[in-house]
C-alpha positions, 0 to 999 in steps of 0.5 A: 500500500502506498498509504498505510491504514491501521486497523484501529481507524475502520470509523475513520476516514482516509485519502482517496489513495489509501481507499483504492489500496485498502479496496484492492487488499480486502478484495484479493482473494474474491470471486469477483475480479476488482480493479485498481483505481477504483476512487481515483480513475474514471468513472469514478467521481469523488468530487459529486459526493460518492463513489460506486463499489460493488452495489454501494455508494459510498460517501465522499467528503472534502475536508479542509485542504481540499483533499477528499477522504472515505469512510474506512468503515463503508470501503470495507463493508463494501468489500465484505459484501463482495467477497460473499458473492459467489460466482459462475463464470459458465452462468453468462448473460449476454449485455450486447450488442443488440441491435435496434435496442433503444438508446438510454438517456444520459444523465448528468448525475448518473453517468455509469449505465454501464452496458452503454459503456461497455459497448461504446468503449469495445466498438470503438477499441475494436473487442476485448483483446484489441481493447485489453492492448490498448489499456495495458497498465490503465486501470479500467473498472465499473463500480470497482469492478474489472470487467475486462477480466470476465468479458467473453466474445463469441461469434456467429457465422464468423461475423456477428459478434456478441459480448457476455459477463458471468451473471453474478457480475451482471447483477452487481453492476445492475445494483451499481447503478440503480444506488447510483440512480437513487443517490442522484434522485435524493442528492437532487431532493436534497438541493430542492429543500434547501433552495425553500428552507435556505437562503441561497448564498449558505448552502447546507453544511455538514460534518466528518467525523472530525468535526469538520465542515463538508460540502457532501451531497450524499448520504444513504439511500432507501432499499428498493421496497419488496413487491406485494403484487400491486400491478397483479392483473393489469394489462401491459399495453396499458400500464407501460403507457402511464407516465412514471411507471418506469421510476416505481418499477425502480422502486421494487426489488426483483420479484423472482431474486428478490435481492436485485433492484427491478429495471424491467416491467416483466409480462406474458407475451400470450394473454398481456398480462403484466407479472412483477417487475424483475431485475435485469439478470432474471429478466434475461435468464428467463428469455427463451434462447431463440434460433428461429421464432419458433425454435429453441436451444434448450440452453443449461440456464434451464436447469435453474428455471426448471430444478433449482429455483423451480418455485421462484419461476413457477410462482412468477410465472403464474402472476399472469392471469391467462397462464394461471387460469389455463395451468399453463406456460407460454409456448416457449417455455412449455416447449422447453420445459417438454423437452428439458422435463417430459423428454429428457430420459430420451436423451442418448449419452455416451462415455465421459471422463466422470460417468455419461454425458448427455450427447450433443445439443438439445433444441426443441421446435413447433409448428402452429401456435398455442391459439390452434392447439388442435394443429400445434405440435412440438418436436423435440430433437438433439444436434451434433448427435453421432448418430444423427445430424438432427436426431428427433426423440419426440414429437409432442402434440400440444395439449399433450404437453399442458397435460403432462405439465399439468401432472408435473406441476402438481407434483413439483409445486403443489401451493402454484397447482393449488392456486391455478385452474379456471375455477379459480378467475371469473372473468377472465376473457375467453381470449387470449390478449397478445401484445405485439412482441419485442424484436429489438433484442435479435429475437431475445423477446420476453416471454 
């Protein structure tokens, strides 16, 4: 360290320099990879009041001197909690570029928006490796956080190229940049109240811990509220057109985590239903991964949608009235859950180093549509299989699958069973409400 810093003073403060330090010593042996800098080097602004580590905002002051300092004790709260954070590099969430994806308004006292980042800084350095290059010896970080470090590039067809980070990380620079949202909302409030209760020329004051005065606008801000089901029942088309829902979804944790703040309006593509706002990390885990409108590859994250968080997903997504009524998925999820659940014993395997393995990649496709289910029909298949290119197991009609579900659901989460059937809605229309589906995303469309 440049600038020693005792044990004893953990409720003192410390230079910038000190922090970014003690920051990279506590963080050494976490999961998450962190950054030197992370005080010191852009986007990091000490100078509007805070400083963004992992999920937390952390206060800056100026004493006299001119020189800002840190809390001792918040660096290293901060950096406990990021050391308690697992991660699984293999668990990846793709964060661009997508094209036609709508542009994200810059504010002046918000400026992380970190996918925005990302994406300009590897489109205009050319990819991670020409990027890394060029940034040799240049701390680089968001919230702290070395994202270069767990970046992953992969290609289509040897052209397209897309960029993906391990979930965990995801999901703190998602918290990032929410509290960074909620600090610039309150530090504004802040400055509104005392422009009315202060006359303008001696601006609100406050202390350090050594009694000297500061000029922080920061300060702790409230944790997003948990949802009760307050938007159950509405319809998208028409609540995702009312003025400030964007900034009360903001306000909610994720219904489905239940730790992340919300970012995303989640809703049922099928019957318009609105279901819960969710965060950024479960809002994409939950998309199906589309080849082709009516094709999925039955990717591992289906593993936790339909084994480990299996409740969670069940519950949440029977907040849809339609999907409740008709104990029923979308047909995206119900065709993979057909093939990942009902069609999995048909699987072949073959010899691995640790027993058997399952054999090549699993896809599930369908012709028709759930509003035709006598014609709508599943066909469940294995690519790169030796014996076979595209080897078929199954062909599944449609109202067998919500049958079959039907049985699975009662057995694998009885209290959603309970709650689900017809007998349980009046007046829910006969008819299912589409909305128009999201294409921005190159066919990641939530369903």
């Amino acid at each position: 360290m440049s600038e020693r810093v005792m044990p004893s003073r953990t409720d003192g403060r410390i230079t910038l320099v000190a922090a970014d330090a003690l920051w990279v010593d506590l963080t050494a042996d976490s999961a998450v990879p962190t950054a030197s800098g992370a005080f010191t080097c852009s986007p990091a602004r000490a100078r509007v009041g805070y400083v963004l580590l992992g999920g937390h905002a952390v206060a800056t002051v100026r004493a006299s001197g001119g020189r800002w300092s840190v809390s001792e004790g918040e660096v290293r709260r901060a950096a406990a909690e990021l050391n308690a954070v697992g991660m699984d590099r293999q668990d990846l969430v793709r964060i661009g570029p997508f094209r036609g994806a709508p542009r994200q308004e810059c504010e002046e006292d918000a400026p992380l928006r970190w996918r925005r980042r990302i994406t300009g800084q590897l489109q205009e350095l050319g990819g991670p490796e020409r990027a890394a290059r060029r940034e040799v010896g240049r701390p680089c970080h968001l919230a702290g956080i070395d994202w270069r470090q767990m970046l992953v590039e992969r290609a289509h067809d040897g052209t397209r190229r897309t960029w993906w980070l391990p979930r965990a990380v995801v999901r703190l620079l998602d918290a990032a940049e929410h509290a960074e949202t909620q600090w610039a909302q309150a530090a504004r409030t802040r400055r509104a109240s005392a422009a009315v209760t202060e006359p303008p020329s001696r601006p609100r004051q406050a202390r350090d811990a050594d009694g000297r005065q500061t000029t922080s606008p920061g300060g702790p801000t409230a944790s997003p509220c948990s949802y009760n089901g307050e938007l159950e029942g509405q319809l998208y088309s028409v609540l995702s057109r009312k003025p400030g829902i964007s900034r009360r979804v903001a306000g909610w944790a994720c219904a489905v985590c239940r730790t992340a703040p919300a970012t995303v309006l989640d809703h049922c593509h099928e019957h318009g239903y609105v279901r819960a706002p969710v965060c950024q990390s479960c809002n994409t885990l939950e998309r199906p991964d589309h080849l082709y409108s009516n094709d999925i590859r039955v990717a591992n994250r289906y593993t936790r949608l339909f084994h480990t968080d299996t409740d969670d997903w069940l519950r949440h997504w029977h907040r849809c009235p339609g999907c409740r009524a008709r104990t029923t998925l979308p047909l995206p999820h119900l065709a993979a859950w057909t093939a990942h659940i009902a069609c999995r014993s048909l699987r072949p395997t073959h010899r691995a180093p640790r027993g058997r393995k399952p054999c090549g990649v699993l896809r599930v496709s369908w012709t028709g549509s759930q509003n035709a289910p006598r014609s709508c029909l599943l066909t469940v298949a294995v690519d790169f299989c030796p014996s076979g290119e595209h080897r078929v197991l199954a062909r599944v009609p449609y109202r067998e699958a919500a049958e079959r579900f039907r049985v699975w659901l009662a057995e694998t989460a009885p209290a959603v069973a309970a709650a689900a059937g017809p007998d349980r809605l009046d007046g829910l229309p006969a008819q299912s409400r589409p909305v128009i589906a999201d294409t921005s995303g190159e066919g990641l469309a939530l369903f």
